[in-house]
C-alpha positions as CSV (number, residue, x, y, z in Angstrom):
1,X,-16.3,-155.3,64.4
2,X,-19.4,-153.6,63.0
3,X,-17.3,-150.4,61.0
4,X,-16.0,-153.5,59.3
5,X,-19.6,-154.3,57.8
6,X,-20.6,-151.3,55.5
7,X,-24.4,-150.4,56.6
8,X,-26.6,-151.3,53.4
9,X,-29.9,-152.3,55.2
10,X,-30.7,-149.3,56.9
11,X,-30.3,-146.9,54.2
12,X,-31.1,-150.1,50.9
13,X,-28.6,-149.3,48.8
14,X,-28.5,-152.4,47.4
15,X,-31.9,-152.8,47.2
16,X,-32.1,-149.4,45.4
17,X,-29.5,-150.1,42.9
18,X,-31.3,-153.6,41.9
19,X,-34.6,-151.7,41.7
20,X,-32.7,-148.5,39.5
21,X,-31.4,-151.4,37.7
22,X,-34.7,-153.9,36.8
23,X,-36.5,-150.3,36.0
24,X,-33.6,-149.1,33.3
25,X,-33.8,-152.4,31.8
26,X,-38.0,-153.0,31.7
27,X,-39.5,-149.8,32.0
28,X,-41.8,-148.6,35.8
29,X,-44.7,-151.0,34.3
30,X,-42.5,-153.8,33.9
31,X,-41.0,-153.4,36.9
32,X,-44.4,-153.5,38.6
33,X,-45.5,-156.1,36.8
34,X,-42.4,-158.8,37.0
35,X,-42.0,-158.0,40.7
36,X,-45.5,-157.8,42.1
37,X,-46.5,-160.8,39.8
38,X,-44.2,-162.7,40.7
39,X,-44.4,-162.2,44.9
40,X,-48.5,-162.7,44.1
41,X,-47.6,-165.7,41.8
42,X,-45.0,-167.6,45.0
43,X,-47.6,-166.4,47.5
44,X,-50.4,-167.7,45.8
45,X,-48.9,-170.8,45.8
46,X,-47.9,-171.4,49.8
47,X,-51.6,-170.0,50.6
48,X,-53.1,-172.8,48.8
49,X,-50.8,-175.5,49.9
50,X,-51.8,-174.0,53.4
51,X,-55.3,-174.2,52.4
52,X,-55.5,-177.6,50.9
53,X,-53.9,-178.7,54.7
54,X,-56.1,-176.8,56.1
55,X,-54.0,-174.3,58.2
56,X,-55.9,-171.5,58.2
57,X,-53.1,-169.2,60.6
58,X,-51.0,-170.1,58.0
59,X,-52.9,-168.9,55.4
60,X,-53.6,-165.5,56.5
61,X,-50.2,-165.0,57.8
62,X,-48.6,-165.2,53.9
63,X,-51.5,-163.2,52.5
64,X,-50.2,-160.3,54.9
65,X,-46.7,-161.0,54.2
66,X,-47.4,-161.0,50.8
67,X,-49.5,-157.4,51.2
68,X,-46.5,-155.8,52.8
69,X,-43.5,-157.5,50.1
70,X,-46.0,-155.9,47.5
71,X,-46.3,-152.2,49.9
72,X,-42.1,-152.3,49.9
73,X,-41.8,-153.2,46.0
74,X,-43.8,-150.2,45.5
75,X,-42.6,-147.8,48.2
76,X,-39.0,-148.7,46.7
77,X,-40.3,-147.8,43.3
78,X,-41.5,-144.7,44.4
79,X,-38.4,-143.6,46.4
């Protein structure tokens, strides 16, 4: 059942090719720029809706999500 499945994760093909793709299209800046501003930008948000209800577990646990989405975006850049 699994040979059926081709094995993307492991290797992020897919990832790679969107990542190849965004950079052709806007440049390594850009790249940085829409992708990390935009995971800081939805991040940003949920911390302060967790903030403003005062879940404080929450609020740490999305700022280190949102340290290692931003530590992939660039390790993909720089693969």
């Amino acid at each position: 059942m699994m040979d059926f499945f081709p094995r993307i994760i492991p290797e992020f093909t897919v990832f790679k090719f969107i990542a190849r793709m965004v950079i052709r299209a806007v440049g390594i800046w850009g790249y940085y720029f829409l992708f990390v501003g935009l995971d800081l930008f939805i991040c940003t948000k949920f911390i302060y809706k967790a903030l403003k209800e005062e879940k404080f577990e929450t609020a740490v646990a999305i700022s280190i999500l949102m340290l290692i989405l931003v530590g992939g975006i660039i390790a993909l850049v720089n693969t």
